[in-house]
N, CA, C and O atoms as a GROMACS GRO file, in nm:
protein
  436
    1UNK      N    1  -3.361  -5.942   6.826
    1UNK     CA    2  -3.429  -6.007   6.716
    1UNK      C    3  -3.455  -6.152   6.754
    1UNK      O    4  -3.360  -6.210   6.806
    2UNK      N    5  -3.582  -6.229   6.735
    2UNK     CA    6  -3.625  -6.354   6.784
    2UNK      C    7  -3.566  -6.396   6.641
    2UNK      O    8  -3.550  -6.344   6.531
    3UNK      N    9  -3.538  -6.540   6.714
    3UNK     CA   10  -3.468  -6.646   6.568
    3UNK      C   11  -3.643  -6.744   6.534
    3UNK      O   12  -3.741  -6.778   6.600
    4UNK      N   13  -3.599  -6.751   6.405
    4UNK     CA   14  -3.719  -6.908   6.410
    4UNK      C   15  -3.685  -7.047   6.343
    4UNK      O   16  -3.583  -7.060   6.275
    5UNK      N   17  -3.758  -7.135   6.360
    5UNK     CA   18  -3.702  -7.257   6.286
    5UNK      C   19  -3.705  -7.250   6.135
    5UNK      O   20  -3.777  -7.165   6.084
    6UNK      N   21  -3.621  -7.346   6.045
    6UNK     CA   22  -3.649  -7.341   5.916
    6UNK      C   23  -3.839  -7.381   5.884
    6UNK      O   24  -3.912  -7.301   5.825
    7UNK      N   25  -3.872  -7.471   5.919
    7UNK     CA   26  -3.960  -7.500   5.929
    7UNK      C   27  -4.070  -7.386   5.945
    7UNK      O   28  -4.175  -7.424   5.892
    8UNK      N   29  -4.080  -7.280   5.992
    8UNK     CA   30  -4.168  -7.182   6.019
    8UNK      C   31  -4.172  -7.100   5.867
    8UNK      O   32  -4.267  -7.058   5.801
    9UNK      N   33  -3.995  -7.099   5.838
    9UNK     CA   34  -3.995  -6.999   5.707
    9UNK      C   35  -4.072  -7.095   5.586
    9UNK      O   36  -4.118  -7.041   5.486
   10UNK      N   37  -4.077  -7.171   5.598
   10UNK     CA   38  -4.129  -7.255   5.496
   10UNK      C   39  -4.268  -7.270   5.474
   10UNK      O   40  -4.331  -7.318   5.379
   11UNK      N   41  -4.303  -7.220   5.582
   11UNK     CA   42  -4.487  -7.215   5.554
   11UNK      C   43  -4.504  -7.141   5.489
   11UNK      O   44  -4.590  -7.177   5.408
   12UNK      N   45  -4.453  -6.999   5.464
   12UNK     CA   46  -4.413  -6.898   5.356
   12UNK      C   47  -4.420  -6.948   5.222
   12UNK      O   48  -4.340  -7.033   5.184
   13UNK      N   49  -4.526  -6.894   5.134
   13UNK     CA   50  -4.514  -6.945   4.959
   13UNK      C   51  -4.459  -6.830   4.831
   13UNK      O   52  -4.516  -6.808   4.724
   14UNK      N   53  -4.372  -6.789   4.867
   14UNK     CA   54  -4.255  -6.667   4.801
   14UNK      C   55  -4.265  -6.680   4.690
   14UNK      O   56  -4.207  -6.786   4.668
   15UNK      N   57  -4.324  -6.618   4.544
   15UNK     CA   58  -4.270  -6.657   4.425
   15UNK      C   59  -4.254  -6.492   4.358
   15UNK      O   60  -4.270  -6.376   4.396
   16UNK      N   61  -4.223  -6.544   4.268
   16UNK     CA   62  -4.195  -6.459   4.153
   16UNK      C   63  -4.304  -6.427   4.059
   16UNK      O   64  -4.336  -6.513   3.977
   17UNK      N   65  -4.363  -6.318   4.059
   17UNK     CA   66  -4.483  -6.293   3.972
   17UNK      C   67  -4.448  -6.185   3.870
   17UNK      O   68  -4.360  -6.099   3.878
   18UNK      N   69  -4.534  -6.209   3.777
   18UNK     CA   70  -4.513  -6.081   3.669
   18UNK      C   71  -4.649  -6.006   3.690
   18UNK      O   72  -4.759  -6.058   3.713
   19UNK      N   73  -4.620  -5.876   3.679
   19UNK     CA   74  -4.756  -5.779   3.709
   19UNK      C   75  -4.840  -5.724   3.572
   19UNK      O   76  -4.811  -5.642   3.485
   20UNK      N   77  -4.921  -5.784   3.589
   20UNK     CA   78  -4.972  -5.754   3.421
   20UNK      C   79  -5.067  -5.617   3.397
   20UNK      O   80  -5.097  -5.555   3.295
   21UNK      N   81  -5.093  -5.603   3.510
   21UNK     CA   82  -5.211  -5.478   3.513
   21UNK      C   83  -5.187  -5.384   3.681
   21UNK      O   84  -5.191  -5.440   3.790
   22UNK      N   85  -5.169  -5.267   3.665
   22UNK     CA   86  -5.197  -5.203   3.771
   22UNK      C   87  -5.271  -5.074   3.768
   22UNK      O   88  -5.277  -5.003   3.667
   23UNK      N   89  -5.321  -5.048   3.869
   23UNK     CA   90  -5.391  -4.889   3.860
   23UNK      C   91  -5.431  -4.862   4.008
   23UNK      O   92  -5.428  -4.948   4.096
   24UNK      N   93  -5.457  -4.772   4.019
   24UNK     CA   94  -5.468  -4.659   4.177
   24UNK      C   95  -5.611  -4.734   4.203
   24UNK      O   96  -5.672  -4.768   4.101
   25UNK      N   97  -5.663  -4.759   4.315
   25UNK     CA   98  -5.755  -4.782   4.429
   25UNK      C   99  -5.834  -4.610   4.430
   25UNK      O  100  -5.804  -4.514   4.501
   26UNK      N  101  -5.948  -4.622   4.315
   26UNK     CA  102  -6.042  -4.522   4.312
   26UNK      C  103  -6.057  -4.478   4.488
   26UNK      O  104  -6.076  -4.541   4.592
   27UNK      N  105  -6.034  -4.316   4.446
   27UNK     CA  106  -6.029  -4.227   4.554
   27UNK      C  107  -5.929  -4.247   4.687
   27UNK      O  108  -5.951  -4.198   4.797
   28UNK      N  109  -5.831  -4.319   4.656
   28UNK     CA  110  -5.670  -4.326   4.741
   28UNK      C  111  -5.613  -4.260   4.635
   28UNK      O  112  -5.641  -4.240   4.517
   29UNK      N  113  -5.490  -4.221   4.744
   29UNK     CA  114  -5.336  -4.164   4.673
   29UNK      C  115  -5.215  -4.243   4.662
   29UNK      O  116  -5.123  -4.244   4.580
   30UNK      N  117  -5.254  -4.341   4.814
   30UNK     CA  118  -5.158  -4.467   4.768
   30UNK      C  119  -5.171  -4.559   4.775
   30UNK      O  120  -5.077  -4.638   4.776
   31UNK      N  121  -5.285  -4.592   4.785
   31UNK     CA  122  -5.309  -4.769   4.714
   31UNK      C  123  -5.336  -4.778   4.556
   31UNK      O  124  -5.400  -4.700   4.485
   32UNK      N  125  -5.254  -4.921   4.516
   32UNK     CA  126  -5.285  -4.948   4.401
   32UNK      C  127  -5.292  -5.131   4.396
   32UNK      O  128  -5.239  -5.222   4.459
   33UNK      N  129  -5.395  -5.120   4.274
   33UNK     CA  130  -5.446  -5.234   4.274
   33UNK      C  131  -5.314  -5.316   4.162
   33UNK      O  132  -5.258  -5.243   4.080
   34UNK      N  133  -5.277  -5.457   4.170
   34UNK     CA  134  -5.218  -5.538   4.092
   34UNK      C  135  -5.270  -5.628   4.080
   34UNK      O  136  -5.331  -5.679   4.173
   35UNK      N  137  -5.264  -5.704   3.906
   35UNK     CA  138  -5.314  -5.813   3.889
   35UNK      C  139  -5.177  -5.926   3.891
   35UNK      O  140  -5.112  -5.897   3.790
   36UNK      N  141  -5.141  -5.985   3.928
   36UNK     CA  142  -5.031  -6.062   3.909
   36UNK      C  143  -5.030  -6.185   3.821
   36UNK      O  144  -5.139  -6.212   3.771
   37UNK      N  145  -4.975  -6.228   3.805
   37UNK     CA  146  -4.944  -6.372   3.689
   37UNK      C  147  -4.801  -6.465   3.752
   37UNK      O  148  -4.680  -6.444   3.759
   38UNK      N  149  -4.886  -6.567   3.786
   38UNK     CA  150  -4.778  -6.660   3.911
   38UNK      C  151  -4.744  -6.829   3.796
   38UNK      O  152  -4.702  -6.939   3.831
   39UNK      N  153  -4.786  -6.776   3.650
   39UNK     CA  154  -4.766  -6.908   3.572
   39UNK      C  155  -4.897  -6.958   3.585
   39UNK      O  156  -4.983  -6.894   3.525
   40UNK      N  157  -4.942  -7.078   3.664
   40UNK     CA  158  -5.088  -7.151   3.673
   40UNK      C  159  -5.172  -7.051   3.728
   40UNK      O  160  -5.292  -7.068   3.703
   41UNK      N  161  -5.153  -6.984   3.772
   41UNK     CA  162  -5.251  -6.887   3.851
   41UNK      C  163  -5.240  -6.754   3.894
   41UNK      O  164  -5.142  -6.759   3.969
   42UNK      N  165  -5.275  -6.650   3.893
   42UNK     CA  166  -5.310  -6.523   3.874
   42UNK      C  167  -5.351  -6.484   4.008
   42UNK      O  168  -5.415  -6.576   4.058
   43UNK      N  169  -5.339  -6.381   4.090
   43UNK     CA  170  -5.358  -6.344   4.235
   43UNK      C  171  -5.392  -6.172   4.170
   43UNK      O  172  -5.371  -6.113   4.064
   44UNK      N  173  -5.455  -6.142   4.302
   44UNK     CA  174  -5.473  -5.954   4.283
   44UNK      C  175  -5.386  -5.918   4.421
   44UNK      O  176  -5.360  -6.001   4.509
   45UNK      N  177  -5.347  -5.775   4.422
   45UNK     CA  178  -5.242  -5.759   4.538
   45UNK      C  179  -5.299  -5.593   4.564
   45UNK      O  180  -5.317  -5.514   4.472
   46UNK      N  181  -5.318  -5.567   4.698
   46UNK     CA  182  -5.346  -5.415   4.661
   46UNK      C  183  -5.198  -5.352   4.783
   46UNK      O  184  -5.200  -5.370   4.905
   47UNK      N  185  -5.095  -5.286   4.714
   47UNK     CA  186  -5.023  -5.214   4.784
   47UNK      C  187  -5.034  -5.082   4.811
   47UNK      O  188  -5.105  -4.996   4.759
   48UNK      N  189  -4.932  -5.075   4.923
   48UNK     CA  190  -4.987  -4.905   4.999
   48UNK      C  191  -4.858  -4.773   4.884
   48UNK      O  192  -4.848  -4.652   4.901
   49UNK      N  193  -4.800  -4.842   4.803
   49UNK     CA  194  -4.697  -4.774   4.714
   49UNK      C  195  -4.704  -4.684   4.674
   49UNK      O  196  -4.601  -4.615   4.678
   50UNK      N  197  -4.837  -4.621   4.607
   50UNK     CA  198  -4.872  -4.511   4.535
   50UNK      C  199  -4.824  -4.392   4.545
   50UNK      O  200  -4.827  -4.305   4.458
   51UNK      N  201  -4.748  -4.382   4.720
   51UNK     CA  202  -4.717  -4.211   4.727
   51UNK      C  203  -4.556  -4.255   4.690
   51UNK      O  204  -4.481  -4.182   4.756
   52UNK      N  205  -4.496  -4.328   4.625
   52UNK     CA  206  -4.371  -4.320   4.587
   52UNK      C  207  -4.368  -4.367   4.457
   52UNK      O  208  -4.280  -4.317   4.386
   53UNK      N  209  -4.468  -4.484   4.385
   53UNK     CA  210  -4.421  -4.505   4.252
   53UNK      C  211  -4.590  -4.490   4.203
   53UNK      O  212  -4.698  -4.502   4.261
   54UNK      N  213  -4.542  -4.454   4.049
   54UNK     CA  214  -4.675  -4.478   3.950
   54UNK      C  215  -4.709  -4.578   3.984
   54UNK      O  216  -4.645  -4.650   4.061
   55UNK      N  217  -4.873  -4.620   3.910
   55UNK     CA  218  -4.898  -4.772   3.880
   55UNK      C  219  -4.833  -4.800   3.766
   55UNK      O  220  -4.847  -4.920   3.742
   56UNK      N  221  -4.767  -4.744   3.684
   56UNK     CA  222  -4.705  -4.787   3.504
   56UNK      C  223  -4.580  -4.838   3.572
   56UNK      O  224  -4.520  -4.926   3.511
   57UNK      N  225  -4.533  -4.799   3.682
   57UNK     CA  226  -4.391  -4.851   3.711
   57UNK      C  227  -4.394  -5.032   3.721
   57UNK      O  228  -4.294  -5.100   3.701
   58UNK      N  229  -4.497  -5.076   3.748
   58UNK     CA  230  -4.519  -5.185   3.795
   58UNK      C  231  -4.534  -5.321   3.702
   58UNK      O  232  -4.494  -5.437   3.714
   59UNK      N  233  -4.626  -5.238   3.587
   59UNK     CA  234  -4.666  -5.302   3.435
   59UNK      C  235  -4.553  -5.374   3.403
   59UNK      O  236  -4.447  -5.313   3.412
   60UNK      N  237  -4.550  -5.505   3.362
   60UNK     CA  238  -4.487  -5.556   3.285
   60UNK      C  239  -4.354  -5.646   3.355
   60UNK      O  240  -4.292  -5.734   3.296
   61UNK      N  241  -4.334  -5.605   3.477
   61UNK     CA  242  -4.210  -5.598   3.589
   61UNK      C  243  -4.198  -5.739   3.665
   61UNK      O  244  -4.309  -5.788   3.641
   62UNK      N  245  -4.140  -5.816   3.728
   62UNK     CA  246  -4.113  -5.942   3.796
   62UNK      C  247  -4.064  -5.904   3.914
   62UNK      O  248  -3.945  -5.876   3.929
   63UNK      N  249  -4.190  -5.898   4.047
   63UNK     CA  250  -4.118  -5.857   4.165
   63UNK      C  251  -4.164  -6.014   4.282
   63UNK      O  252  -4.230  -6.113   4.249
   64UNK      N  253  -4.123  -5.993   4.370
   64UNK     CA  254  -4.149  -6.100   4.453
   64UNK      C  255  -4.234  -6.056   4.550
   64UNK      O  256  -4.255  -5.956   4.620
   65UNK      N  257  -4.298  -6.225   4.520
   65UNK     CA  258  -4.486  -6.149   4.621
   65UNK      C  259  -4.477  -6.302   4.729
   65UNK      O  260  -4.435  -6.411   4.690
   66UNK      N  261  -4.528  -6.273   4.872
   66UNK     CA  262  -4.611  -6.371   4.924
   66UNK      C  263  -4.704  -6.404   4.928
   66UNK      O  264  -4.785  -6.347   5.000
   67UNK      N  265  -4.748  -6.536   4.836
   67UNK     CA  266  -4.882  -6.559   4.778
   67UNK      C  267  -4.979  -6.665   4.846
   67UNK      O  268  -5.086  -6.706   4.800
   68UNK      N  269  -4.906  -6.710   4.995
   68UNK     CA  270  -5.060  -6.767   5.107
   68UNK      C  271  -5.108  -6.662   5.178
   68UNK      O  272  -5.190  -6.700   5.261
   69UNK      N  273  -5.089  -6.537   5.180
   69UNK     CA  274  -5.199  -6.499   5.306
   69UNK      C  275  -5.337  -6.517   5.286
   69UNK      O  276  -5.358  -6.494   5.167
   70UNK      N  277  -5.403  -6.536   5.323
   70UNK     CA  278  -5.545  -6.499   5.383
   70UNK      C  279  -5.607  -6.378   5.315
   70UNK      O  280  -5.562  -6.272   5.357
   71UNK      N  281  -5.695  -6.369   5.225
   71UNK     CA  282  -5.757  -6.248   5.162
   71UNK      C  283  -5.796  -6.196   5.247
   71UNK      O  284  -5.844  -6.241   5.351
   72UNK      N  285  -5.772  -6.040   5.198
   72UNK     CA  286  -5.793  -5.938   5.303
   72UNK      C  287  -5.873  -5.832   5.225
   72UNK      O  288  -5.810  -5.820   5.120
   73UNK      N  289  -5.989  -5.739   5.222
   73UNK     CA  290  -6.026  -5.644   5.153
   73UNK      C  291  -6.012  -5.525   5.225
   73UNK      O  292  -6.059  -5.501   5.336
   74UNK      N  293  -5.926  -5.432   5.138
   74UNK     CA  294  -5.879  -5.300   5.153
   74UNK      C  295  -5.962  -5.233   5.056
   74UNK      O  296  -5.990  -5.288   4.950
   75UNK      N  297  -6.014  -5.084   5.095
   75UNK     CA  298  -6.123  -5.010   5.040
   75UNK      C  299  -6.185  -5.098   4.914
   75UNK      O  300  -6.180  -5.072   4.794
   76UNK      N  301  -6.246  -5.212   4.981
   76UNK     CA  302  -6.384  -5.255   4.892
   76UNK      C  303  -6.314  -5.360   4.776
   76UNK      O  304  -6.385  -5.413   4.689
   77UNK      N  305  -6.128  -5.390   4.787
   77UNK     CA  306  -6.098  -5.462   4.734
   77UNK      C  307  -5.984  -5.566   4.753
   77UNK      O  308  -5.869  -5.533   4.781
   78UNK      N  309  -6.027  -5.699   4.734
   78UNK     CA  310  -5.987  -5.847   4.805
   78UNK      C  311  -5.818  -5.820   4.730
   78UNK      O  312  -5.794  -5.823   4.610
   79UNK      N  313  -5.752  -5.805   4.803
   79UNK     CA  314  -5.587  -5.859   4.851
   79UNK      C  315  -5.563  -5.975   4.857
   79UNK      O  316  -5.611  -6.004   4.967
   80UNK      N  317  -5.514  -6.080   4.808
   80UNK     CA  318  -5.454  -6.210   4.768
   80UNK      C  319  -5.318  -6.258   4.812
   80UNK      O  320  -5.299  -6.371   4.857
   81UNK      N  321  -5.223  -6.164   4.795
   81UNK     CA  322  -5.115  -6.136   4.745
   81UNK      C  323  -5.043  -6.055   4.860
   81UNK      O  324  -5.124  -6.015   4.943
   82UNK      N  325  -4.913  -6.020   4.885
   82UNK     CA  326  -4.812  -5.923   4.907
   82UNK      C  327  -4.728  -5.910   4.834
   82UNK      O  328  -4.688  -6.016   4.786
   83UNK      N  329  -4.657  -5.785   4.787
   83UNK     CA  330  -4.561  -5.735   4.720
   83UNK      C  331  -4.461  -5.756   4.850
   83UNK      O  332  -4.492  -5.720   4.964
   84UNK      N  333  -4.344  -5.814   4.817
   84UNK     CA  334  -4.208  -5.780   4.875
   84UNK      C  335  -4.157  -5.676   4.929
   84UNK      O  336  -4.230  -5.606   4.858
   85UNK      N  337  -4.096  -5.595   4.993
   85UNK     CA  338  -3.991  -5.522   4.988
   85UNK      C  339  -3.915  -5.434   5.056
   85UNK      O  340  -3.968  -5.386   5.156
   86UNK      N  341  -3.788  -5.395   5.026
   86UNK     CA  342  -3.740  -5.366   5.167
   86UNK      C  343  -3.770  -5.247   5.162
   86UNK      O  344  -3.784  -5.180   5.059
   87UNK      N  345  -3.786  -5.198   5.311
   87UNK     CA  346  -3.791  -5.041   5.384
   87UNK      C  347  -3.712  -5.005   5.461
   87UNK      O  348  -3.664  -5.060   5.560
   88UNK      N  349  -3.686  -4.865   5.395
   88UNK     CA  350  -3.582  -4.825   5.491
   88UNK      C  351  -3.632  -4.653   5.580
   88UNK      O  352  -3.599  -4.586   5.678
   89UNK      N  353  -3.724  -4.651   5.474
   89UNK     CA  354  -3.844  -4.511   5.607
   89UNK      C  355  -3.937  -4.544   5.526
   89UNK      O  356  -3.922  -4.634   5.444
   90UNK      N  357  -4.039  -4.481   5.538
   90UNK     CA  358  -4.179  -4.412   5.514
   90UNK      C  359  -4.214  -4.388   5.340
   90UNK      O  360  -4.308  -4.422   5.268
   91UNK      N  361  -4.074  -4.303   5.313
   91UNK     CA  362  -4.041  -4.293   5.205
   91UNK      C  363  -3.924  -4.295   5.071
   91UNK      O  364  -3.899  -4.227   4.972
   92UNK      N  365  -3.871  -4.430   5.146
   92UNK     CA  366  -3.755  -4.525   5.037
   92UNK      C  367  -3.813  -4.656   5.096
   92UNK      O  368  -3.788  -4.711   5.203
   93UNK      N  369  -3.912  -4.696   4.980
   93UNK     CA  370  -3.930  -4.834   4.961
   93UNK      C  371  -3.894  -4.906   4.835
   93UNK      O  372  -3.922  -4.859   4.725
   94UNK      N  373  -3.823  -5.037   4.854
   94UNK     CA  374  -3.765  -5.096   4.721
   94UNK      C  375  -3.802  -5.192   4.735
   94UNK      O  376  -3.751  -5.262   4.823
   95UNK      N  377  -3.948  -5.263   4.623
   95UNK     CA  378  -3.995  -5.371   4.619
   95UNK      C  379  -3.840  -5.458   4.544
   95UNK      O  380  -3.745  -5.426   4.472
   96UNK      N  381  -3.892  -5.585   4.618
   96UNK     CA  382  -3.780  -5.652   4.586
   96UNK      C  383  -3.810  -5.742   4.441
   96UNK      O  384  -3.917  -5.797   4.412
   97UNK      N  385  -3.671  -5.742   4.352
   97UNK     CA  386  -3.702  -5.777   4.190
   97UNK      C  387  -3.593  -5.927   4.178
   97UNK      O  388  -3.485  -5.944   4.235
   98UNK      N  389  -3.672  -6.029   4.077
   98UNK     CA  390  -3.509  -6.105   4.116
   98UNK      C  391  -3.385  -6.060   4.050
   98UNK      O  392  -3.401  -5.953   3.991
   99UNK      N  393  -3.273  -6.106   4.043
   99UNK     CA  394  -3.157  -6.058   4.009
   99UNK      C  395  -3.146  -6.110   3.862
   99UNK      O  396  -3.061  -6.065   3.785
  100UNK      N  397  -3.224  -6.193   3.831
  100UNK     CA  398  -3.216  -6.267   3.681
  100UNK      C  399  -3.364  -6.280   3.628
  100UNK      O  400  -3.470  -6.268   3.689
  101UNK      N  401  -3.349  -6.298   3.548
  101UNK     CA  402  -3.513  -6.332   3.451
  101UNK      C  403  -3.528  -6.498   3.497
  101UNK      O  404  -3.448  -6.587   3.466
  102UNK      N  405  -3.624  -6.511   3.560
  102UNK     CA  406  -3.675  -6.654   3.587
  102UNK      C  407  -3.818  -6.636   3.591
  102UNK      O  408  -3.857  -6.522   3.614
  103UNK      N  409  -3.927  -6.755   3.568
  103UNK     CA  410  -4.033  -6.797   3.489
  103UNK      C  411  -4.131  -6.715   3.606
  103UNK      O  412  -4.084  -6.690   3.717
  104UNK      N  413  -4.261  -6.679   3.571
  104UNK     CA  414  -4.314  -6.632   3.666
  104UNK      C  415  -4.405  -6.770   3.757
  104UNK      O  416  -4.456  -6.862   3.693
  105UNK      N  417  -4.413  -6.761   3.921
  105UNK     CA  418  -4.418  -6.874   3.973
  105UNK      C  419  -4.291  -6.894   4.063
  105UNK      O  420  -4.288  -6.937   4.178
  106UNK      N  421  -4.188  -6.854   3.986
  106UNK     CA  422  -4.034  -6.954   4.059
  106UNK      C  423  -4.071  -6.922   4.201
  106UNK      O  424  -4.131  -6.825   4.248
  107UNK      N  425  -4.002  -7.061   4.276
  107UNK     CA  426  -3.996  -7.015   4.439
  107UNK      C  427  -3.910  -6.939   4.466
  107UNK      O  428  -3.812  -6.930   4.392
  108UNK      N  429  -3.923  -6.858   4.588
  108UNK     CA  430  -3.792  -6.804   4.669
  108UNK      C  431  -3.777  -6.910   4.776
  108UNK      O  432  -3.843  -6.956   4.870
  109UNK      N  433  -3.691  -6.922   4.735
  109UNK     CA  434  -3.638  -7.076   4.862
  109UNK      C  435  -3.539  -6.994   4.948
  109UNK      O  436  -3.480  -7.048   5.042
   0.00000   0.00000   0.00000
């Protein structure tokens, strides 16, 4: 495993979003589209999740997203956003949630 400086992790903008809207990526099985809510500002996220959770699982929920990448469009729709989370195969993925209710926005420091 390569180490890196603190400094590298920090270019990283980690927060805490609440998901206000989700639904399936017309004609996929597992992409789904998210609208997120970061407090001042709102991102869209499209994850590859679908063959393990509903989109209703997502509604309403506080998971942790990385919110600088570089928009990316996946079948015809702009990605903002990453969802968190750990993997452990193909099929046990656990987006990561915080451990407490904190504001949507908070950093992951």
């Amino acid at each position: 495993m390569s180490q890196v400086d603190i400094s590298e992790f920090k270019r990283f903008d980690i927060r805490v979003g609440l998901v206000e809207h989700a639904e399936r990526v017309v004609g996929t099985d597992r992409l789904i589209k998210l609208l997120v809510n970061f407090g001042s500002f709102k991102k869209r996220a499209i994850t590859g999740l679908g063959h393990i959770y509903e989109p209703e699982h997502f509604i309403n929920k506080k998971f942790v997203f990385l919110v600088n990448l570089k928009p990316k469009t996946v079948r015809g729709e702009v990605s903002e956003c990453m969802i968190l989370a750990a993997a452990e195969s193909e099929d046990i993925i656990a987006p990561i949630i915080p451990e407490r209710d904190v504001k949507e926005g908070s950093q992951v420091l």
